[in-house]
C-alpha positions as CSV (number, residue, x, y, z in Angstrom):
1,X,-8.0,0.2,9.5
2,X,-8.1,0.8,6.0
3,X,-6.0,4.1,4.5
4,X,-6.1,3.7,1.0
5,X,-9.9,2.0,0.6
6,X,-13.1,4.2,1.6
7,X,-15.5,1.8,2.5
8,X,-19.1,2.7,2.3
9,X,-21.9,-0.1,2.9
10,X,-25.1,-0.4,0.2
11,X,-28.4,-0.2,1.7
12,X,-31.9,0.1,1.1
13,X,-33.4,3.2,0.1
14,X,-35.6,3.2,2.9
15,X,-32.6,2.3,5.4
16,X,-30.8,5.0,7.9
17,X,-27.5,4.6,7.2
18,X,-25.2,5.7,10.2
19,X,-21.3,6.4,9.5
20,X,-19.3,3.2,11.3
21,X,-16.1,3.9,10.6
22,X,-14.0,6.9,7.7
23,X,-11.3,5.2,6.3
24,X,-8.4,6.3,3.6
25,X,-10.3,7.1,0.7
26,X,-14.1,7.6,2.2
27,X,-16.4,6.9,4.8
28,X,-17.7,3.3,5.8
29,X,-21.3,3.2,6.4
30,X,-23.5,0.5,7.7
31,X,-26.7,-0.1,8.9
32,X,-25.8,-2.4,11.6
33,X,-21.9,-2.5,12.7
34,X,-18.9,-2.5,11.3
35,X,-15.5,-2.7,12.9
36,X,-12.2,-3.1,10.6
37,X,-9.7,-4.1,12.7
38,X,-6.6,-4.4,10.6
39,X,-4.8,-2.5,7.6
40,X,-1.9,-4.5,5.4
41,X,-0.7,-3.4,2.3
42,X,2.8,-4.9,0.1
43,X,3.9,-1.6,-2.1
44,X,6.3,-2.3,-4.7
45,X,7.5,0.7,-7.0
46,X,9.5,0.1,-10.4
47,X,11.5,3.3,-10.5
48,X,13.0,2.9,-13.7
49,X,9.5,1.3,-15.5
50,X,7.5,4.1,-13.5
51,X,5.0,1.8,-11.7
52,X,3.7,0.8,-8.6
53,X,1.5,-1.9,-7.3
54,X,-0.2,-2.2,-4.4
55,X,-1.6,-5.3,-2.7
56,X,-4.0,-4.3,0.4
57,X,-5.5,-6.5,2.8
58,X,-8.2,-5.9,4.7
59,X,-9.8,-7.5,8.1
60,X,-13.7,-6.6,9.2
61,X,-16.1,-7.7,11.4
62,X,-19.4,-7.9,10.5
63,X,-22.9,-9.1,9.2
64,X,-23.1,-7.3,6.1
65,X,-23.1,-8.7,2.7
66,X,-23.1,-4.7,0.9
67,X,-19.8,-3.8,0.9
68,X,-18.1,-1.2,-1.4
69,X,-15.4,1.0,-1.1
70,X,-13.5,3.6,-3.8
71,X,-9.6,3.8,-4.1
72,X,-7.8,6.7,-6.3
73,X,-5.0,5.8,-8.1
74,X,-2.4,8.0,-10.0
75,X,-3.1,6.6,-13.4
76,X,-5.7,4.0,-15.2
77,X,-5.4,1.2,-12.4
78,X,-5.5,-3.5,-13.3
79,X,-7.2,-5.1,-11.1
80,X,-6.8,-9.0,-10.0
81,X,-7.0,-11.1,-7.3
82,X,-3.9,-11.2,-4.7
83,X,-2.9,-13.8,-2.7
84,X,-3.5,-14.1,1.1
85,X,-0.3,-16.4,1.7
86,X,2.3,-13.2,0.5
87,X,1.3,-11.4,4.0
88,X,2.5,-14.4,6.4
89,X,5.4,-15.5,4.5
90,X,6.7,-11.7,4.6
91,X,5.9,-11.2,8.3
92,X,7.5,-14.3,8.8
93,X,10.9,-12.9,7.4
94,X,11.2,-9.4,9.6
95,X,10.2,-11.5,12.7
96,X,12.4,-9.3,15.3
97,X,15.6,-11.2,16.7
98,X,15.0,-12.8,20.4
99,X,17.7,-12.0,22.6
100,X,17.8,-13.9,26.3
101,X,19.1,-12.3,28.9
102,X,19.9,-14.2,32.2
103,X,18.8,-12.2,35.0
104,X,19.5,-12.6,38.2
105,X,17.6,-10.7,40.2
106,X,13.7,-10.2,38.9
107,X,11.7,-7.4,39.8
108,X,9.4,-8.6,42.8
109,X,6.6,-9.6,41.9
110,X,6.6,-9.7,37.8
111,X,6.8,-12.5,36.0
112,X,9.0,-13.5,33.3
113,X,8.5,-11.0,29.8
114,X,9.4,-9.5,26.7
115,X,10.3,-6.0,25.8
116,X,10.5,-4.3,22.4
117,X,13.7,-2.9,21.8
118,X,-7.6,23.7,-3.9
119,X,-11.1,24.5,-4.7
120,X,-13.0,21.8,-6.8
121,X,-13.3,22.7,-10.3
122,X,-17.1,23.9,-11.4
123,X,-20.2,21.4,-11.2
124,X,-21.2,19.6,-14.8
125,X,-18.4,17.2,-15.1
126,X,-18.6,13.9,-16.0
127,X,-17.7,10.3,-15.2
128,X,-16.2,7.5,-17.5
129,X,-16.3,4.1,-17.0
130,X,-13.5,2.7,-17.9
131,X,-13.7,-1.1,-17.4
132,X,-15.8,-3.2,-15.4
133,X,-15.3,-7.0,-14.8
134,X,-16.0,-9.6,-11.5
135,X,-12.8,-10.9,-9.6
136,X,-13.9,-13.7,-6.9
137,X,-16.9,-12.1,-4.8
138,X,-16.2,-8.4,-6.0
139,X,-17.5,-6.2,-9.2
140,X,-14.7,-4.0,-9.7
141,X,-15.3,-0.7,-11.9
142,X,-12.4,1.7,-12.5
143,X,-13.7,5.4,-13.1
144,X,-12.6,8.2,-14.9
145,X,-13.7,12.1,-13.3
146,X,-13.4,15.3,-13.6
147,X,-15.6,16.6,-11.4
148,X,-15.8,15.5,-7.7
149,X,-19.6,15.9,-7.2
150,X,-19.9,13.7,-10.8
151,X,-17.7,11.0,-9.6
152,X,-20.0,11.1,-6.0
153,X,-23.4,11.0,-7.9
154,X,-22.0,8.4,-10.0
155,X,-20.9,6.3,-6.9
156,X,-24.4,7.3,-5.7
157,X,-26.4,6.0,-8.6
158,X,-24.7,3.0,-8.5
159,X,-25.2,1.9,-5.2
160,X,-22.4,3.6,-3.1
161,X,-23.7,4.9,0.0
162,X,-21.1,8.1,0.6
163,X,-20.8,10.7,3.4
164,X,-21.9,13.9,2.2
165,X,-18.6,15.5,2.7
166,X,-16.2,12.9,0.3
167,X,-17.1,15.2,-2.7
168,X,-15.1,17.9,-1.4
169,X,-12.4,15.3,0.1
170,X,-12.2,14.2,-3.6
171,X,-11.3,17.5,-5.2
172,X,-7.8,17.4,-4.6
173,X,-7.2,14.2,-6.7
174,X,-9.6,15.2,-9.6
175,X,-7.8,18.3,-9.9
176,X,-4.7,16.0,-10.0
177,X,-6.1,13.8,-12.9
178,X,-6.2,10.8,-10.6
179,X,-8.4,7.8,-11.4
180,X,-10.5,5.8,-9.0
181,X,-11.4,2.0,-8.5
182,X,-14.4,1.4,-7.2
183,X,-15.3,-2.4,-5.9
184,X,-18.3,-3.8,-4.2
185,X,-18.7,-6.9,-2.6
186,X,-21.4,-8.8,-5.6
187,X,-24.8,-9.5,-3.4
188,X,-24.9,-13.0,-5.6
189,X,-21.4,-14.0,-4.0
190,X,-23.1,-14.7,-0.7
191,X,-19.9,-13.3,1.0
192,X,-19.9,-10.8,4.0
193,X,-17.7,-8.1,5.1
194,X,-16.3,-10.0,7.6
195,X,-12.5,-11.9,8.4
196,X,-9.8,-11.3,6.2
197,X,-11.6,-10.8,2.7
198,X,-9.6,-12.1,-0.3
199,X,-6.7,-9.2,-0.9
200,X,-6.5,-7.3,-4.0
201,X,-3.7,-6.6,-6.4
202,X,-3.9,-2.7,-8.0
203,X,-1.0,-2.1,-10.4
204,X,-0.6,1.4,-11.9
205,X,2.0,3.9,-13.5
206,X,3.6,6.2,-11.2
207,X,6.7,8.6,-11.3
208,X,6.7,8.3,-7.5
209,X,6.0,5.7,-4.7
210,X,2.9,7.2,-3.2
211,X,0.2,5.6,-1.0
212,X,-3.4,7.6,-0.7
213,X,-3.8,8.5,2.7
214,X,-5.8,12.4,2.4
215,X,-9.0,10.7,2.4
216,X,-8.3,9.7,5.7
217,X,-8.8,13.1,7.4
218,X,-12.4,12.2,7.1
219,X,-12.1,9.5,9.8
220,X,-13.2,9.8,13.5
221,X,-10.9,7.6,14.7
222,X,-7.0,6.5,15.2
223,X,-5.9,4.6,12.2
224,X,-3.7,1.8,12.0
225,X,-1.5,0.8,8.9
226,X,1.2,-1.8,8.3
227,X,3.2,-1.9,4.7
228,X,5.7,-3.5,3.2
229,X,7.7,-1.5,0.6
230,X,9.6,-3.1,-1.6
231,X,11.9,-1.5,-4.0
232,X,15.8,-1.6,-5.1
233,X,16.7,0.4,-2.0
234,X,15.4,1.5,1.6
235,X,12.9,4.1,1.7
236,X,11.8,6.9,4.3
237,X,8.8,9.0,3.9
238,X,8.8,13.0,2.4
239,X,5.3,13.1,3.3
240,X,3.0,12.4,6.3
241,X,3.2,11.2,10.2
242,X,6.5,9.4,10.3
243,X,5.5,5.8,10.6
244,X,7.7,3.4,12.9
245,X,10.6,1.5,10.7
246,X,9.9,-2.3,12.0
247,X,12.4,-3.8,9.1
248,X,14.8,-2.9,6.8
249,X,16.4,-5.7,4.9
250,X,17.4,-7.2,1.3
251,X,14.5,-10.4,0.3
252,X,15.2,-12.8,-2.2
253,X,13.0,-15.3,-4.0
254,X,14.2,-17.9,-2.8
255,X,13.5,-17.0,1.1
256,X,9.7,-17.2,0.1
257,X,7.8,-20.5,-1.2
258,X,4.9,-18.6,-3.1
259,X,5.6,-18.8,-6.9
260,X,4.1,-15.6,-7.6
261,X,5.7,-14.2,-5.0
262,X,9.1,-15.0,-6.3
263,X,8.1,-13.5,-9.7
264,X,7.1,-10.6,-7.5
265,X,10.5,-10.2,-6.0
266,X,12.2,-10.6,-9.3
267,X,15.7,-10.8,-8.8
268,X,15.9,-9.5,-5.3
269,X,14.1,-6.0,-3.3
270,X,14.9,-3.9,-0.8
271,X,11.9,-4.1,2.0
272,X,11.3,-1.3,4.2
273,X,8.1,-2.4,6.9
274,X,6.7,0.5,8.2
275,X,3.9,0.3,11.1
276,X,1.9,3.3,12.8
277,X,-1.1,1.8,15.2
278,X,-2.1,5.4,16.2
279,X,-2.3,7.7,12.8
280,X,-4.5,10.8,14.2
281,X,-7.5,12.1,11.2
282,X,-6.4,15.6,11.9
283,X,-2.5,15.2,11.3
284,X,-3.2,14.0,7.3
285,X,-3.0,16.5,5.0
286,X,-1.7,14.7,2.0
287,X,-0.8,11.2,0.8
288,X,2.3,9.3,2.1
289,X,5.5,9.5,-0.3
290,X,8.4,8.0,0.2
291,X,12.2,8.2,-1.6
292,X,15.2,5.9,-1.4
293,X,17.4,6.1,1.0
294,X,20.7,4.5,2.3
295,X,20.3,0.5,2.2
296,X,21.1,0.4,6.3
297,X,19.6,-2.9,7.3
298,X,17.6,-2.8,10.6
299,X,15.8,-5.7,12.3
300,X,14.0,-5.1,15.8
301,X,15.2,-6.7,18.7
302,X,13.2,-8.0,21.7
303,X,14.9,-9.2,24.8
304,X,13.6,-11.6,26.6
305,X,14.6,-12.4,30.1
306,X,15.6,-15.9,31.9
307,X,15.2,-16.2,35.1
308,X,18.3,-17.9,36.8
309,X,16.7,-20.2,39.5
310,X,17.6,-22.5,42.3
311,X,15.2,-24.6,44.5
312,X,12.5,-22.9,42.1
313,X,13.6,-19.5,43.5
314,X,15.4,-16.9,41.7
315,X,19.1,-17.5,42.2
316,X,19.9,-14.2,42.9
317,X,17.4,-12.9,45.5
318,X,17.9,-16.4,46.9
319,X,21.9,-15.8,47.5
320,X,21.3,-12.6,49.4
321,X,18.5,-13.9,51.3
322,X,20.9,-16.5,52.3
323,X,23.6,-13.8,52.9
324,X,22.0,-11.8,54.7
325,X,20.8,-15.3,56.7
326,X,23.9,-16.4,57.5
327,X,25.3,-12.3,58.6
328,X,22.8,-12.6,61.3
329,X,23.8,-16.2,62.5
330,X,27.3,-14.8,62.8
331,X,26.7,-11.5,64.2
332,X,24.6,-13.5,67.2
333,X,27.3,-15.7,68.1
334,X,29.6,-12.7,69.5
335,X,26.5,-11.4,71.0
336,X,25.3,-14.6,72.9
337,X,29.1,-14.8,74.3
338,X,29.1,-11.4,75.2
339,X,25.7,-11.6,77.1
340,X,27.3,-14.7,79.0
341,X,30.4,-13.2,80.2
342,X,28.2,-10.4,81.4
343,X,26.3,-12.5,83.6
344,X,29.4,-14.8,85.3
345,X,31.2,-11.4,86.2
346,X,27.7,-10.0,87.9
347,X,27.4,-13.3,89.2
């Protein structure tokens, strides 16, 4: 699910657009249906340079070719391309540790498994556009506003189908002097809102590590989210549901292949992964910000059991089985002589 992008589908004038999904920073609309299905972002904040960038990913299903969604950022945002290969090669270094266990005696009937360890300010404003250029199948504007009904009439104007009640969810970060980056998927690119679209790499200035998450109050369902936070130390949020720590661990540039990944890491970062697959709407009240912490590495563990077997039965149930076999066998012998003696004395 997307946190920090509100999708919202273009249509035709004389289409019915029905709300499919309210993500971070608006509502996704479509005409026909639209499911996003996954949520990855990298975060990497420069304390000492004051900036951040952000490189989302996003997964959808659909048929549509209209897509368009609006992210706010602190400051004037750059926009380029990101590459998909920086996702797997970090989720391939906080894999969780595999620890067998031999068991003896299985539960009956299971099978062999794993466990895991204000107000808005007064109509009349304006909008300024602040750049506009085409990166791969997207036109991406970033916006200037100081009114939150100018900024939606703008997005309106220009092709951005909105729900009716984003204005208001947009006050908050026009009082806040935040910009906006708006990005449609370009009809002419022949793409659709569908599979992993290409990710995107937003760098701004920022004092703090924040991701935009308010905007996701507007949604209607559970959202899920997955980032990885890199920094010169740990992190743990100030702000927001507490999301799940998955990882915590030093990455160098040499433990990735990408080139422009290495330059990414620079000399070394701290990476925090943080994962929440249920975030309830009603619970966000303000963006995620997070702080350094303690540089305690943590790396989930999942145990997995082995079965100890003999004759393709489990060893253990298989010994007492026999036990219990071979205490019957004995306890009959006694028995049976008893039972004999009985009948030579009646005898």
């Amino acid at each position: 699910m997307v946190t920090v992008m509100g999708l919202a589908l273009a249509s035709s004038a004389a289409a019915v657009a029905q709300p499919a999904w309210a993500c971070g920073c608006g509502a996704m609309i479509a005409d026909g249906s639209v499911r996003v299905s996954d949520e990855t972002s990298i975060v990497r904040h420069d304390a000492a340079a004051g900036t951040e960038d952000i490189v989302m990913r996003l997964s959808a299903e659909s048929a549509e070719k209209d897509a368009a969604w609006l992210f706010p950022t602190p400051s004037e945002a750059t926009v380029r391309l990101g590459e998909r290969g920086w996702f797997e090669q970090l989720d391939a270094l906080t894999e969780p540790r595999v620890v067998t266990r031999r068991v003896w005696f299985p539960d009956l009937g299971s099978g062999d498994g794993a466990t895991a360890g204000g107000a808005p300010p007064a109509p009349g404003g304006s909008v300024e556009v602040l750049g506009e250029r085409d990166l791969g199948p997207f036109r991406v504007a970033t916006l200037d506003a100081d009114d939150p009904d100018a900024l939606s009439g703008w997005l309106t104007r220009n092709g951005y189908r909105l729900r009716p009640d984003l204005a208001k969810a947009l006050g908050p970060y026009v009082e806040q002097g935040w910009k906006y980056v708006a990005v449609k998927l370009r009809p002419s690119s022949g793409a659709r809102l569908t599979g992993e679209l290409a990710p995107l790499h937003v760098s701004f200035a920022s004092d703090e590590l924040v991701y935009p998450m308010r905007l996701s109050r507007l949604a209607k369902n559970t959202q899920r989210l997955r980032l990885y936070v890199l920094g010169e130390h740990r992190v743990e949020q100030t702000t927001g549901a507490r999301m799940r720590v998955a990882f915590a661990g030093r990455v160098t540039p040499e433990r990735v292949r990408s080139p422009e990944l290495r330059r990414f890491l620079g000399k070394g970062l701290f990476m925090t992964e943080l994962d929440d697959g249920r975030i309830d709407p009603e619970r966000i009240v303000d963006d995620y910000r997070f702080t350094a912490t303690d540089d305690e590495p943590y790396r989930q563990v999942v145990y997995r059991e082995e079965v100890v077997r003999f004759l393709g039965m489990p060893a253990g149930w298989l010994i007492v089985f026999t036990a219990g076999a071979l205490a019957v066998g004995l306890g009959a012998v006694p028995a049976a002589r008893r039972l004999r003696r009985h009948r030579a004395a009646g005898g």
